[in-house]
C-alpha positions as CSV (number, residue, x, y, z in Angstrom):
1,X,-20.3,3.1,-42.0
2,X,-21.2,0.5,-39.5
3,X,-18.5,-2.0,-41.4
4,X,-15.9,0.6,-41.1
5,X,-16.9,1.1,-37.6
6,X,-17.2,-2.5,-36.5
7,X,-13.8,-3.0,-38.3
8,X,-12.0,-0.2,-36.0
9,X,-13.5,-1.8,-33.2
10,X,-12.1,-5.5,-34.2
11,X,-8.6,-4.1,-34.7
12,X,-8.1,-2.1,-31.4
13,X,-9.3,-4.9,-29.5
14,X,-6.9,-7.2,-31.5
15,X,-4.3,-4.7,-30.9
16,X,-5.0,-4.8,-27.0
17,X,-5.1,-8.7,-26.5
18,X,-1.7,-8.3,-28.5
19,X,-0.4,-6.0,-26.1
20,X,-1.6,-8.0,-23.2
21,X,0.0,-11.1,-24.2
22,X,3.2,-9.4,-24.8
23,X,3.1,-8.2,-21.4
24,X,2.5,-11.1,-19.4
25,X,5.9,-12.3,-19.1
26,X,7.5,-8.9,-18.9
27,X,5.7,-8.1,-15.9
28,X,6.8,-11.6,-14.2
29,X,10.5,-10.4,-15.3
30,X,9.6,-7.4,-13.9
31,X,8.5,-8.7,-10.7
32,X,12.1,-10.8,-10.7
33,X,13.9,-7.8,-10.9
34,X,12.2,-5.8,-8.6
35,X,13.3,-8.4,-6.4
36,X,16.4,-8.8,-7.2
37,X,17.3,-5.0,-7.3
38,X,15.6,-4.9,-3.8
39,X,17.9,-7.6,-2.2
40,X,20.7,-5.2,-3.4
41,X,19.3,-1.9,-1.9
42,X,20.3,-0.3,1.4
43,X,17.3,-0.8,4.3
44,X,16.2,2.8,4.6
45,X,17.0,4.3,7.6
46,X,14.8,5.0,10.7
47,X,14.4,9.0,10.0
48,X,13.7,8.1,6.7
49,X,10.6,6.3,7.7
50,X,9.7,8.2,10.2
51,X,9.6,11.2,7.2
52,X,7.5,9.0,5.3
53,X,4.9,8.1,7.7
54,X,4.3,10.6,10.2
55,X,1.2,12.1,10.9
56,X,0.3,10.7,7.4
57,X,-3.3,8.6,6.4
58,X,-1.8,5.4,4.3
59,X,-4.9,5.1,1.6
60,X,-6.2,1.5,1.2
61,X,-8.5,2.7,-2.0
62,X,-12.2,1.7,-1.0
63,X,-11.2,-1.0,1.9
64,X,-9.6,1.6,4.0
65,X,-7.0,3.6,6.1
66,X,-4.3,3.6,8.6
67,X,-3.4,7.0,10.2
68,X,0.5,7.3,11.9
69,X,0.0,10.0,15.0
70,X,2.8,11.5,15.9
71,X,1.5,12.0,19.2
72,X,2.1,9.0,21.5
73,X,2.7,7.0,18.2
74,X,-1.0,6.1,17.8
75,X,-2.0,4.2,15.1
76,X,-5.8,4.7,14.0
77,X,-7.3,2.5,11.2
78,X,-10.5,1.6,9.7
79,X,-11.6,-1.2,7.3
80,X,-14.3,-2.6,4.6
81,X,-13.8,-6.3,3.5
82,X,-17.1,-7.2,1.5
83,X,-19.4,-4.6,3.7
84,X,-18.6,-5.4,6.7
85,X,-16.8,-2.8,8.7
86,X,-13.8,-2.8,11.2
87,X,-11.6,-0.5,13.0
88,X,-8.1,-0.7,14.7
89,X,-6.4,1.1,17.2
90,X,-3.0,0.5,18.3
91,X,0.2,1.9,18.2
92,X,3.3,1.5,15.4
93,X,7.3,1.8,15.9
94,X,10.1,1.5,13.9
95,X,12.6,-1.3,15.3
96,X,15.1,-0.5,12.8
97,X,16.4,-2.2,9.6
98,X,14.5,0.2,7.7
99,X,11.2,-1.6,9.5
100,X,7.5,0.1,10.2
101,X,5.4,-1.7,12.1
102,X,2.2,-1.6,13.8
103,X,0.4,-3.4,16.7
104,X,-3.5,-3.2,16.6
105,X,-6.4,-4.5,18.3
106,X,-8.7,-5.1,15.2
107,X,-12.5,-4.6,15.8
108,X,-15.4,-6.0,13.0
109,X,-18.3,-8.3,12.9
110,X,-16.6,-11.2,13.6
111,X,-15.1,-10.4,16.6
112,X,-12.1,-8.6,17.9
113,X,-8.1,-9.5,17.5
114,X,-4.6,-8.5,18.2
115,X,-2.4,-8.2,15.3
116,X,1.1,-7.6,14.2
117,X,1.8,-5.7,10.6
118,X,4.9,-4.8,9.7
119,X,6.9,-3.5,6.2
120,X,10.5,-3.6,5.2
121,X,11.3,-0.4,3.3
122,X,14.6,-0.9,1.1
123,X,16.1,2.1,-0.8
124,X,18.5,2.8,-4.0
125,X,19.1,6.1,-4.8
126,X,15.8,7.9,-4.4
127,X,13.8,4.6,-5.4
128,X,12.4,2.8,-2.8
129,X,10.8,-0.4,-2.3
130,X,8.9,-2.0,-0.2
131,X,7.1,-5.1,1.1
132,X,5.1,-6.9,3.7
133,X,7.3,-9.0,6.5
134,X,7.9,-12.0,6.2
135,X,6.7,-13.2,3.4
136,X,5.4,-10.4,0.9
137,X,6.7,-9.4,-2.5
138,X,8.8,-6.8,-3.4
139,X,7.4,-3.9,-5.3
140,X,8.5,-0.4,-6.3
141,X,6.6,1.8,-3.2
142,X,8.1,5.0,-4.5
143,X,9.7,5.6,-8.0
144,X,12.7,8.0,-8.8
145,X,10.2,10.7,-10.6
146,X,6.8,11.5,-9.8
147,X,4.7,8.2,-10.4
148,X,0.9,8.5,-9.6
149,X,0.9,4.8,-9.5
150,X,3.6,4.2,-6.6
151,X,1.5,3.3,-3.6
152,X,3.6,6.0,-2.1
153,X,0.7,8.4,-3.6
154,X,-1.6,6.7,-1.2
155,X,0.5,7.9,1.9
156,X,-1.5,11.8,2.3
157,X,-0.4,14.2,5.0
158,X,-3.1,14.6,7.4
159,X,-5.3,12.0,9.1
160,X,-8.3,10.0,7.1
161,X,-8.8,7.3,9.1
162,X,-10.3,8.8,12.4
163,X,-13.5,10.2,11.5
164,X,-14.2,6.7,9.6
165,X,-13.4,4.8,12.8
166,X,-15.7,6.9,15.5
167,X,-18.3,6.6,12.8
168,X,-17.7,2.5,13.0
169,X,-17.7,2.9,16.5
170,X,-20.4,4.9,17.0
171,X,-22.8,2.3,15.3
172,X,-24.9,0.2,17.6
């Protein structure tokens, strides 16, 4: 029984190193041409954004959140980078060319900053993809069906970033 076991065992993890390898360079080609079907998609336009993003929490898993206010554009965030905790408060804008930006003044242990984020949103068809200015990669932000792992899913209606920031705050 144990042979027969241990055997099972040997083969699936066989099988999944297998699969692994195989899909080391086909993520790399995938990576190419998600670029490459980005630099050919239409920037998405400013009400399209402005859909996306507002009054919405952007989910940053564990390390975080950004809420988009409607009101007055605020821009309300909270972070974790290895324990330590930091908030932002700020404002974001859309200057167009399918663009979301935000301007914060960043808050945490090792002193306070101003900062600049801003995304470039491209769309084709009901895909849409997205990446950090200037310099970030191009990935799929929202697929043409339902994908629960588009970072798209991360964007929730409602604000999740508030109460975590007055509780940062509120510590001496």
């Amino acid at each position: 029984m144990k042979r027969v076991l241990g055997n099972c065992i040997g083969t699936a993890l066989a099988c999944s190193i297998g699969v692994f390898a195989f899909q080391l360079p086909a993520a790399a080609m995938t990576a190419a041409q998600v670029a490459e079907m980005a630099s050919q998609a239409e920037a998405v336009p400013d009400a399209g954004i402005y859909q996306m993003y507002q009054n919405r929490s952007w989910l940053w898993g564990q390390n975080g959140a950004g809420f988009f206010a409607v009101q007055r554009r605020q821009f309300s965030a909270w972070t974790s980078d290895k324990g330590k905790l930091g908030y932002g408060d700020g404002i974001w804008f859309l200057p167009g060319g399918g663009k979301l930006c935000f301007r914060a003044k960043w808050h945490g242990a090792g002193g306070d900053s101003d900062a600049l984020t801003c995304f470039e949103h491209r769309q084709a068809g009901r895909v849409v993809y997205q990446r950090k200015i200037p310099d970030g990669d191009w990935y799929v932000f929202r697929s043409s069906d339902r994908n629960m792992a588009d970072e798209f899913m991360k964007v929730k209606y409602g604000d999740y970033a508030t109460w975590k920031q007055n509780r940062i705050k509120a510590r001496p």
